[in-house]
TORKOL-4160 file (C-alpha; in steps of 0.2 Angstrom, whole numbers, padded with zeros to 4 digits, m for minus):
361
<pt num="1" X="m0025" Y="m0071" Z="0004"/>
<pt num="2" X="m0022" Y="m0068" Z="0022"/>
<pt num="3" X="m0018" Y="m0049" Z="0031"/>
<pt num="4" X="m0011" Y="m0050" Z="0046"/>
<pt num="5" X="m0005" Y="m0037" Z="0060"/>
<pt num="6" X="0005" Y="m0035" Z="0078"/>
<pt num="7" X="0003" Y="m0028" Z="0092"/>
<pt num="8" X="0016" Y="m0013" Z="0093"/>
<pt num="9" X="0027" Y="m0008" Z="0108"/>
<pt num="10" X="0012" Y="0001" Z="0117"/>
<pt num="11" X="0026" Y="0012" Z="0128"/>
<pt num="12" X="0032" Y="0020" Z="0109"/>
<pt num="13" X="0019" Y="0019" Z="0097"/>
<pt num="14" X="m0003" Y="0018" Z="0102"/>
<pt num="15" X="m0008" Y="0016" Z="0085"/>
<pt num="16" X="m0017" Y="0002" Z="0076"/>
<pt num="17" X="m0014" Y="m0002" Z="0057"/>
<pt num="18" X="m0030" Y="m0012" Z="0057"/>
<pt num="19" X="m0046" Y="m0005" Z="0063"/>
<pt num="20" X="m0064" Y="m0014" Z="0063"/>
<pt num="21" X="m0071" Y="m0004" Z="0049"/>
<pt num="22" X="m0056" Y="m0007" Z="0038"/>
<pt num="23" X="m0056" Y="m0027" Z="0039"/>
<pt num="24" X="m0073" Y="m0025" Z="0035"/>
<pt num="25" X="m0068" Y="m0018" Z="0021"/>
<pt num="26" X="m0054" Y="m0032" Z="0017"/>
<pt num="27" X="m0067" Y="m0048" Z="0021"/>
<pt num="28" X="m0077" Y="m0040" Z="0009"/>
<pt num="29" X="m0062" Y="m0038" Z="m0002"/>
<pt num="30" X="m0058" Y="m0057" Z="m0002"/>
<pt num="31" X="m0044" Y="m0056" Z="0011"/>
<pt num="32" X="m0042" Y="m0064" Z="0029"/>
<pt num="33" X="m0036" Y="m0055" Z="0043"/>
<pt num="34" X="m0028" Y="m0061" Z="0058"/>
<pt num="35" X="m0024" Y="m0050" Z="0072"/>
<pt num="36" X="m0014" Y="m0053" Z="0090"/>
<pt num="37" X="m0025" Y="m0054" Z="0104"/>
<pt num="38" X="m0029" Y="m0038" Z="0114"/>
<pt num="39" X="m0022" Y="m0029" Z="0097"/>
<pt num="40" X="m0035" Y="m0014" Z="0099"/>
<pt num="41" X="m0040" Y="m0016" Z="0118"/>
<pt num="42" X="m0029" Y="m0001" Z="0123"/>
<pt num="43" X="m0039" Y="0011" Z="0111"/>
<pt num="44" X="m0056" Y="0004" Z="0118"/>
<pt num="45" X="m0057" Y="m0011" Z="0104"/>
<pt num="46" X="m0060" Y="m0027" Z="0108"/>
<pt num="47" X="m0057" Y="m0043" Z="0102"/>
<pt num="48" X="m0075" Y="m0048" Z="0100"/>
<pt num="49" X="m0076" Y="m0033" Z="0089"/>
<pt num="50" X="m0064" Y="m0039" Z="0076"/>
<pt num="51" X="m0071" Y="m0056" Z="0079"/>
<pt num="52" X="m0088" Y="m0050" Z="0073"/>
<pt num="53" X="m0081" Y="m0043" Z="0057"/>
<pt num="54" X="m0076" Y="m0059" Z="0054"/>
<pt num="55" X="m0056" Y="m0056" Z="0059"/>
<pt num="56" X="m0046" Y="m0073" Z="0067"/>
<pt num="57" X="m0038" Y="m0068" Z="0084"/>
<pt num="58" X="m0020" Y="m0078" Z="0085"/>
<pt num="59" X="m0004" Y="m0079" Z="0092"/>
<pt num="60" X="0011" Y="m0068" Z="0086"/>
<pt num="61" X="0021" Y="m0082" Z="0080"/>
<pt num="62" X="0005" Y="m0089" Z="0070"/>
<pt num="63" X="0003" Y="m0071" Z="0062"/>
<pt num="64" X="0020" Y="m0068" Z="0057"/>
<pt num="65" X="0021" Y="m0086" Z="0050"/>
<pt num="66" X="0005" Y="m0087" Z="0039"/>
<pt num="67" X="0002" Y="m0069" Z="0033"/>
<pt num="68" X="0004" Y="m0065" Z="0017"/>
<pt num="69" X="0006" Y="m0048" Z="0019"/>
<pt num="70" X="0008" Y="m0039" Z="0037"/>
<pt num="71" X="0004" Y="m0022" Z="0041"/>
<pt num="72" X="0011" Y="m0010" Z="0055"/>
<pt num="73" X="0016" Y="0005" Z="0061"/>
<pt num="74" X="0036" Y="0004" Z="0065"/>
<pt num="75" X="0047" Y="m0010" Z="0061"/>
<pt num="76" X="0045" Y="m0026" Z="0070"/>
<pt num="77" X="0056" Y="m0028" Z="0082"/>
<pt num="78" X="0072" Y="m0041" Z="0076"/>
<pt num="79" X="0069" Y="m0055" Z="0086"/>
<pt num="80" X="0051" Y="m0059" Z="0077"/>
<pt num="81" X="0064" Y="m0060" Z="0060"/>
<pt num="82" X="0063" Y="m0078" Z="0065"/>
<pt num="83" X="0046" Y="m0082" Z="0064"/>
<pt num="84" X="0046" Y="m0073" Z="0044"/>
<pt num="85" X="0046" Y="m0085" Z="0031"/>
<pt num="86" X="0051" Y="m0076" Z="0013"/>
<pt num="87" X="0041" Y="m0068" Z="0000"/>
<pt num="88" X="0032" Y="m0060" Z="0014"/>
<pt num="89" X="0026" Y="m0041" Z="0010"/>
<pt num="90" X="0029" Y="m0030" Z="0025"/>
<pt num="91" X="0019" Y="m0012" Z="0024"/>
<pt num="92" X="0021" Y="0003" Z="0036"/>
<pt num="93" X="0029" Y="0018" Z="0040"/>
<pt num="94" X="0047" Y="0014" Z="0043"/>
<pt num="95" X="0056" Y="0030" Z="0043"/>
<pt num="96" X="0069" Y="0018" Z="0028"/>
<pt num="97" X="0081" Y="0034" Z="0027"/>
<pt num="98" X="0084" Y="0028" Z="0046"/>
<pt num="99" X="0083" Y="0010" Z="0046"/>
<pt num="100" X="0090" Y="0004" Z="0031"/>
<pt num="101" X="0102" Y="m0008" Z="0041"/>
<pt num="102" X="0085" Y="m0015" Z="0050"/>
<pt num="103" X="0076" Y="m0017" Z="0034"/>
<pt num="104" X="0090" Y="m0024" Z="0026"/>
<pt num="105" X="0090" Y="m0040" Z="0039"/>
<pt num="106" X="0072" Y="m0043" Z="0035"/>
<pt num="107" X="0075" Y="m0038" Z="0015"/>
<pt num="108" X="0086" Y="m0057" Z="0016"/>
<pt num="109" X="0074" Y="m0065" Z="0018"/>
<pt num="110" X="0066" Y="m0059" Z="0000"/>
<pt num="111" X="0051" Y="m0049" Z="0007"/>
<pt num="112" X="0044" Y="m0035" Z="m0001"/>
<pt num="113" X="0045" Y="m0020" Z="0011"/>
<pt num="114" X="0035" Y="m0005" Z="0008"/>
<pt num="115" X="0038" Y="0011" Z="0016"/>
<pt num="116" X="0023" Y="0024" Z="0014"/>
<pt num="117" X="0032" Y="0038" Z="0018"/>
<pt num="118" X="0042" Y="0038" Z="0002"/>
<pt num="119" X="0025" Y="0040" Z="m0006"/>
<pt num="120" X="0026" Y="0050" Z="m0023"/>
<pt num="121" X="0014" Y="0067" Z="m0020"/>
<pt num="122" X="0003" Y="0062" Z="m0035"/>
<pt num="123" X="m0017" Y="0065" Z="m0036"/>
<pt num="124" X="m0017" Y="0045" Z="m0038"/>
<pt num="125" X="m0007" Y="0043" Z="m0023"/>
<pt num="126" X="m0019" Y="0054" Z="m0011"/>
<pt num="127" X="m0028" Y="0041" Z="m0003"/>
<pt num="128" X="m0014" Y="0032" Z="0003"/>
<pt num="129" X="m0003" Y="0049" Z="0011"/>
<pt num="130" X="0001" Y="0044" Z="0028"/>
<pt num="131" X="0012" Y="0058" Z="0030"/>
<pt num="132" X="m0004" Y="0070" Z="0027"/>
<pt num="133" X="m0018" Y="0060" Z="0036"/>
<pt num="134" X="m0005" Y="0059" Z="0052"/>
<pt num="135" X="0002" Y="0078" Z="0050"/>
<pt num="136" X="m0016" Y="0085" Z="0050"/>
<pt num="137" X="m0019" Y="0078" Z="0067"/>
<pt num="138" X="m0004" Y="0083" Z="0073"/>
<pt num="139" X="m0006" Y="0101" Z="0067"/>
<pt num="140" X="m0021" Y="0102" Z="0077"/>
<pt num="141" X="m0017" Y="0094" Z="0092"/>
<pt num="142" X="m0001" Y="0106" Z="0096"/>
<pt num="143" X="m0013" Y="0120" Z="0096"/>
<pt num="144" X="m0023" Y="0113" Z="0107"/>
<pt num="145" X="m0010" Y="0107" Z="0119"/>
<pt num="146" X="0000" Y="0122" Z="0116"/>
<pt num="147" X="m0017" Y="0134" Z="0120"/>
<pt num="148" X="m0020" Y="0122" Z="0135"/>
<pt num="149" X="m0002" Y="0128" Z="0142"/>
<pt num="150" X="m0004" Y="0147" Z="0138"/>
<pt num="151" X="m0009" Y="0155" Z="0153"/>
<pt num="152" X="m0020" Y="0168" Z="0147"/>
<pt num="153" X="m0037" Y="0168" Z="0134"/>
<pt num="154" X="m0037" Y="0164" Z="0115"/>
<pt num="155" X="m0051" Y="0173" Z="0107"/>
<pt num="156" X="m0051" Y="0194" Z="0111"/>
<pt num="157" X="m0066" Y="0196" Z="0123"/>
<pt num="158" X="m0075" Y="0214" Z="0127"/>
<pt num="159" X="m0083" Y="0212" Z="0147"/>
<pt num="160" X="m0089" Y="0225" Z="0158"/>
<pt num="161" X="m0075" Y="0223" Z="0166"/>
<pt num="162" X="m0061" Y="0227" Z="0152"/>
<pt num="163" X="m0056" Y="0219" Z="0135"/>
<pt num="164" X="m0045" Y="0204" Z="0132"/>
<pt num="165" X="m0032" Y="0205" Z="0118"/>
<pt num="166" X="m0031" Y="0190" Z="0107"/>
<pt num="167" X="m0017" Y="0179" Z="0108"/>
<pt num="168" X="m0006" Y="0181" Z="0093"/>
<pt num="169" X="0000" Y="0164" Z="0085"/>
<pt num="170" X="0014" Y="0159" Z="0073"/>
<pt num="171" X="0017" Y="0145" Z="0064"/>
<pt num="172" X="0034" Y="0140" Z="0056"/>
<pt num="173" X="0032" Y="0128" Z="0040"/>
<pt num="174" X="0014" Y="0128" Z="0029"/>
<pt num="175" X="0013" Y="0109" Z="0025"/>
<pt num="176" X="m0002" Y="0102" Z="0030"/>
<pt num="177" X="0003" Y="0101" Z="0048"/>
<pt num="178" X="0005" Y="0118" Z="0047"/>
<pt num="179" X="m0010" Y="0123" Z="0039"/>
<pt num="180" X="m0023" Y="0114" Z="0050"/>
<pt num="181" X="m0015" Y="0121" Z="0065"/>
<pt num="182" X="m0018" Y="0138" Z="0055"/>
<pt num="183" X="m0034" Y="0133" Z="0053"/>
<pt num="184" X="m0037" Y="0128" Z="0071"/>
<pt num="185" X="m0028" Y="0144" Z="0079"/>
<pt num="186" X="m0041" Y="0154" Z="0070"/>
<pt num="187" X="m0055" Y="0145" Z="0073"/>
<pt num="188" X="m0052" Y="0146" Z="0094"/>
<pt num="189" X="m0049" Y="0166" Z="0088"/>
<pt num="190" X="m0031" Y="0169" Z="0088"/>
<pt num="191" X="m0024" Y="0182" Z="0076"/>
<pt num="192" X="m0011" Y="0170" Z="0068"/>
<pt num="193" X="0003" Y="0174" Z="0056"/>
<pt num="194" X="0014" Y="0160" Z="0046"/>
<pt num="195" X="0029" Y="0157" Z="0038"/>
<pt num="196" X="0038" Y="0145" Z="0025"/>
<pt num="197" X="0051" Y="0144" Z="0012"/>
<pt num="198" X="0039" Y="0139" Z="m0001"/>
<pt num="199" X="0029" Y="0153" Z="m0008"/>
<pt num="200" X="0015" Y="0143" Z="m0018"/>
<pt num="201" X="0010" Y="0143" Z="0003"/>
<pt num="202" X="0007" Y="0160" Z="0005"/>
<pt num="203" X="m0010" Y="0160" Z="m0004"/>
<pt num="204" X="m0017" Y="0144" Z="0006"/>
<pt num="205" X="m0012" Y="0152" Z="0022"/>
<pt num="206" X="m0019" Y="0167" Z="0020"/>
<pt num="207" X="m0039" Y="0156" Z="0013"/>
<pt num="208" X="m0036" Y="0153" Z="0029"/>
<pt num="209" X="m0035" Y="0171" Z="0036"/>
<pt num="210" X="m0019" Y="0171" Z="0041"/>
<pt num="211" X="m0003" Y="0183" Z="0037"/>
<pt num="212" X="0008" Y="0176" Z="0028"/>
<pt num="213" X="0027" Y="0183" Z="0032"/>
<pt num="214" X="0038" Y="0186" Z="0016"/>
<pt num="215" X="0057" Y="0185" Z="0017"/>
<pt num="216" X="0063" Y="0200" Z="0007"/>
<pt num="217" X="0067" Y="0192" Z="m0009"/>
<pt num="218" X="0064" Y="0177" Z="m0007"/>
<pt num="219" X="0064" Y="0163" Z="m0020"/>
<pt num="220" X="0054" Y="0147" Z="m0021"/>
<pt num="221" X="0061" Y="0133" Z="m0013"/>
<pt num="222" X="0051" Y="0120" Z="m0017"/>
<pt num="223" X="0054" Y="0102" Z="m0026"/>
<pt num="224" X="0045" Y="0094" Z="m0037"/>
<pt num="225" X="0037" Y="0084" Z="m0025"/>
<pt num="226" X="0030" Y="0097" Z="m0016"/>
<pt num="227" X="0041" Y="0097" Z="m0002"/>
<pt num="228" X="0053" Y="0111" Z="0006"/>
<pt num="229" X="0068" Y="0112" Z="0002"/>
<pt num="230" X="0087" Y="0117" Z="0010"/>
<pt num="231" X="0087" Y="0135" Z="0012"/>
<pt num="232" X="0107" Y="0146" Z="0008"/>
<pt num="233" X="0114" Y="0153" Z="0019"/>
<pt num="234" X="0109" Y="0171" Z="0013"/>
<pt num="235" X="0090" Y="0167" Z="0016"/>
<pt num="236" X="0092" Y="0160" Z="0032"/>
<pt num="237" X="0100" Y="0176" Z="0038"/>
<pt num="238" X="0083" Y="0188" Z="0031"/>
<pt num="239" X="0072" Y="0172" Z="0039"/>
<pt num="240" X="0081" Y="0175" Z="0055"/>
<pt num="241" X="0081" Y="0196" Z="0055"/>
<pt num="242" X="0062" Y="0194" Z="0052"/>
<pt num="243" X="0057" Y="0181" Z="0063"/>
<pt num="244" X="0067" Y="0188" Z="0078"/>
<pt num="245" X="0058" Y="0205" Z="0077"/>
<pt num="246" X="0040" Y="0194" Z="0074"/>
<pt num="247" X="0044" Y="0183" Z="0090"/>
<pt num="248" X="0045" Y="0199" Z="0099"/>
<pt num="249" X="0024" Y="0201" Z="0100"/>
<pt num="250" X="0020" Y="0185" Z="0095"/>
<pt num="251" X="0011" Y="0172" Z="0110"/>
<pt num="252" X="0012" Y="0153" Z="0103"/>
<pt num="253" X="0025" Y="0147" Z="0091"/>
<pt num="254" X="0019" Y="0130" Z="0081"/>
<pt num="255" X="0034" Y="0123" Z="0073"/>
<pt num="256" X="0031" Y="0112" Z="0058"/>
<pt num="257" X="0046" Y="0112" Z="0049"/>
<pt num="258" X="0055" Y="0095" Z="0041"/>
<pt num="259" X="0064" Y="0090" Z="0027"/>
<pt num="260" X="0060" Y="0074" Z="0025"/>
<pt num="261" X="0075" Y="0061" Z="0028"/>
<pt num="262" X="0085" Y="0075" Z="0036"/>
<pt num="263" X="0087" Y="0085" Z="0052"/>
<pt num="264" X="0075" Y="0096" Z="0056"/>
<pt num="265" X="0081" Y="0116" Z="0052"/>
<pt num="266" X="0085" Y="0125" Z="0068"/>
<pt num="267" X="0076" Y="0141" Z="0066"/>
<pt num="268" X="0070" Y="0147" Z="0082"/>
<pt num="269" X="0089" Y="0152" Z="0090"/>
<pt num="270" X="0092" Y="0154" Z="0109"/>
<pt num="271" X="0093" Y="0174" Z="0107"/>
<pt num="272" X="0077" Y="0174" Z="0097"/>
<pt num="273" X="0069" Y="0164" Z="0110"/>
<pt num="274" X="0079" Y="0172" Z="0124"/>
<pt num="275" X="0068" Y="0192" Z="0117"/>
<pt num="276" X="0053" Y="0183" Z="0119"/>
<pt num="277" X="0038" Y="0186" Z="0131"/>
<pt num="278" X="0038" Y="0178" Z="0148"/>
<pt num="279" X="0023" Y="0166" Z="0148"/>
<pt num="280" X="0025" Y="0164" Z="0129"/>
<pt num="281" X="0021" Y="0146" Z="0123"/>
<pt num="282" X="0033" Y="0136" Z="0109"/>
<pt num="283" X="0026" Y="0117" Z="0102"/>
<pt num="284" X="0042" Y="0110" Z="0092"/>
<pt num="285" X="0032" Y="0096" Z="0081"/>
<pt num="286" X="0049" Y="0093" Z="0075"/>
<pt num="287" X="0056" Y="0088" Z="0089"/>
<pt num="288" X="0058" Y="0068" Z="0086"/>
<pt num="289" X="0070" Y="0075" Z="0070"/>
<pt num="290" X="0081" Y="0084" Z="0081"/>
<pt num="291" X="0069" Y="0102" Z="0082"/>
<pt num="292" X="0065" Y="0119" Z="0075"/>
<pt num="293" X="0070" Y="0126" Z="0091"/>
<pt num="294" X="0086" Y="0129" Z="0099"/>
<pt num="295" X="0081" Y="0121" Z="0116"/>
<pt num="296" X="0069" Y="0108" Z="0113"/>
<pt num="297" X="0071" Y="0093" Z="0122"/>
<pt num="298" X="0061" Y="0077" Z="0116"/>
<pt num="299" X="0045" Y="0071" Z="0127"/>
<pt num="300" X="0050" Y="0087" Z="0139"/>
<pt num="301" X="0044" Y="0103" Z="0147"/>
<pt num="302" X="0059" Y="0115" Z="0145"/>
<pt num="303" X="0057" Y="0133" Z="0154"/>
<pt num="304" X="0069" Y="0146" Z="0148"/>
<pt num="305" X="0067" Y="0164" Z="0154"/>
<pt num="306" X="0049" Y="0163" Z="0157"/>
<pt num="307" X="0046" Y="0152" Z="0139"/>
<pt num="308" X="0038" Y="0137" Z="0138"/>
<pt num="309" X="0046" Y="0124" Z="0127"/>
<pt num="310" X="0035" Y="0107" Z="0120"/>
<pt num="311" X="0039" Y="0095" Z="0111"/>
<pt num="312" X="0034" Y="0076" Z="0110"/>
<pt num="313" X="0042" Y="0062" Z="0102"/>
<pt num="314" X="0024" Y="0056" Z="0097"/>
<pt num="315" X="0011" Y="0067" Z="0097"/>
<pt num="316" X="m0001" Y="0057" Z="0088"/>
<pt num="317" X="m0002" Y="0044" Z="0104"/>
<pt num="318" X="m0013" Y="0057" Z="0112"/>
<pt num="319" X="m0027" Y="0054" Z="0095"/>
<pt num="320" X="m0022" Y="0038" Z="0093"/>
<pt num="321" X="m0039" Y="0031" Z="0089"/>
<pt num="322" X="m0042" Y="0046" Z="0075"/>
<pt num="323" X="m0024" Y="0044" Z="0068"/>
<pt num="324" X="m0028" Y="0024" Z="0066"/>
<pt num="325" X="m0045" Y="0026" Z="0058"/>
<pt num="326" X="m0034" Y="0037" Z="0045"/>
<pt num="327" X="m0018" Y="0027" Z="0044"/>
<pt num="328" X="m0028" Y="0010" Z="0042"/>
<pt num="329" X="m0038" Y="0017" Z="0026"/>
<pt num="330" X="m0023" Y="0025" Z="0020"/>
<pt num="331" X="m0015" Y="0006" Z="0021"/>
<pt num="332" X="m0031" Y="m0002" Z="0016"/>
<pt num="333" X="m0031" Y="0012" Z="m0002"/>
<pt num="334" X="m0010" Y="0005" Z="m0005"/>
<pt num="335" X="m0014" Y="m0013" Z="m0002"/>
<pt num="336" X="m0028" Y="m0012" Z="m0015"/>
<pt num="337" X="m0017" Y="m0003" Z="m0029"/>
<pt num="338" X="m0006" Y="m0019" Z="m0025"/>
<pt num="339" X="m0020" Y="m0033" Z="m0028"/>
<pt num="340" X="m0024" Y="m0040" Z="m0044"/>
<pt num="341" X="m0043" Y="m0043" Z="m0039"/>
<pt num="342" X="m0046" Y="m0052" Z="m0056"/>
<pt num="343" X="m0034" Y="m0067" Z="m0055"/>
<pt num="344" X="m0034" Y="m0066" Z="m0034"/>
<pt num="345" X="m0016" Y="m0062" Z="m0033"/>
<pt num="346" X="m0003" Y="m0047" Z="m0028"/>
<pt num="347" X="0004" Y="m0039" Z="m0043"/>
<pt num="348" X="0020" Y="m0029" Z="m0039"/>
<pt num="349" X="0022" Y="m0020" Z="m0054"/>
<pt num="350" X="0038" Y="m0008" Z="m0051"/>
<pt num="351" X="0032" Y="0000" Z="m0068"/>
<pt num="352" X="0021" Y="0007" Z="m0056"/>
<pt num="353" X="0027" Y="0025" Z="m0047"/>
<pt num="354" X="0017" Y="0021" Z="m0031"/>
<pt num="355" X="0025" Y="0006" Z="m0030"/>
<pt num="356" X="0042" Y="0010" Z="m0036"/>
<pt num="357" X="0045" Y="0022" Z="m0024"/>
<pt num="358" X="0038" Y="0016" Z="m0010"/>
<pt num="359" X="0045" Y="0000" Z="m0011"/>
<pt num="360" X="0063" Y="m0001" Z="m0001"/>
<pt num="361" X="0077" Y="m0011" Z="m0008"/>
């Protein structure tokens, strides 16, 4: 059975879905794996690397024609649709809320199309949560960044010459974006406070050492998947009152916010961002779904009254390597639960929940 992956548009999107280790891991598992020349060279990987695995190095077309399954990070693009044959599997991340008139041309021609996003949040499914391998790296890599662009020190230090207050952190949304950049805040000594509409967070922010911020009568909006749910009008209002008297002493905002297949909530508004304090620092990782703050502008640097707005369509193309070592396994874990390693064959059983929800009709 044969595994193959494209090269992505290298301008959008620096991850691999296919890593060294990981078709390793599918030789050993009975697959074959063909791969687009220079498909890793960007990250450091070379061919002869793959090749030593025991990986075939083709042309696009030849890929696209002869794999059985095909595994990538975005869509690709329409004009490879000719080279698809039917019955083709198709696995990535393709943002289907978005794309369904996309998916739908390569749907006609009777492949299977998987989206991993949609994955149910179930202990079975763990493994295979793109959405949570990806989010942890970008959690942490905003406060890097964010730290990088804030013009003073983190951690409180005591000198000779006089003490340094610690920078005070906040970050919007608890998910696990949130959490590790909690987790990563505190460990470069920030004092960091947090806030979500879910309450089930408040206990894991504060393991973390962080003060979690209660809206006054707050309820818990959470579904049953585990996700955030739309806020009413009436909370939003206590959210805001509280959050614009927070932003006041607060240094770094992280926002993590998303509802997934929606808009991002707008929650930082221009006159809470207008009270802040000059040289304060705000990463939007909501950006790409339209932002959690009122003047965030995709892959720019927006200065308004001595605040620093970030936000990047893709964050994760600055860890690119990390985030494929985690997106590949997570791909390699969901192709596995597909494979029927008895009888050598794919067995798409929709009586399955990863696979009925995941799958994209």
């Amino acid at each position: 059975m044969i595994i193959g992956s494209i090269s992505e548009n290298k301008d959008l999107e620096k991850r691999i879905s296919i890593t060294p280790d990981i078709a390793k891991k599918y030789i050993a598992s009975g697959f074959q794996i063909l791969l687009e020349t220079g498909y890793g060279s960007h990250l450091g990987i070379s061919d002869e690397e793959f090749l030593n695995e025991g990986c075939k190095i083709e042309k696009k077309e030849n890929i696209l024609k002869e794999s059985e399954i095909i595994l990538q990070l975005n869509l690709p693009e329409e004009n490879n649709i000719e080279f698809f044959k039917e019955n083709k599997i198709l696995i990535g991340n393709f943002n289907s809320n978005q794309n369904l008139e996309k998916i739908s041309k390569f749907n006609s021609l009777k492949t299977s199309i998987f989206s991993l996003e949609l994955l149910p949040r179930i202990t079975r499914a763990q493994s295979m949560d793109i959405l949570s391998s990806q989010a942890n790296l970008a959690g942490y890599k905003a406060v890097i960044d964010s730290f990088a662009e804030f013009k003073k020190a983190i951690p409180m230090m005591m000198t000779a010459a006089g003490t340094i207050s610690a920078a005070k952190v906040l970050v919007i949304g608890a998910g696990v974006a949130g959490l590790q950049a909690i987790a990563t805040a505190k460990r470069m000594g920030a004092i960091v406070f947090a806030t979500d509409v879910r309450m089930a967070s408040k206990e894991q922010v504060e393991s973390l050492g962080g003060k979690f911020l209660v809206v006054e009568g707050s309820e818990n909006l959470e579904t049953e998947g585990g996700y955030a749910k739309e806020t009413s009008e009436e909370f939003k209002k206590k959210q805001e009152d509280l959050l614009a008297e927070t932003l006041k002493k607060i240094d770094i905002v992280i926002c993590t916010a998303l509802i997934p297949g929606k808009k991002a909530p707008l929650i930082l508004k221009e006159n809470m961002i207008d009270n802040m304090k000059p040289g304060s620092v705000i990463y939007d990782l909501a950006a790409s779904q339209g932002g959690n703050a009122a003047y965030t502008k995709v892959d720019e640097v927006v200065e308004k009254n001595g605040v620093t707005i970030l936000g990047e369509k893709n964050i994760l193309n600055k860890l690119a390597l990390s985030a494929s070592n985690l997106y590949a396994k997570n791909l390699f874990n969901f192709v596995l639960n597909l494979y029927d390693k008895k009888n050598n064959k794919l067995n798409i059983n929709t009586e399955d929940e990863i696979i009925n929800k995941t799958m994209v009709k």
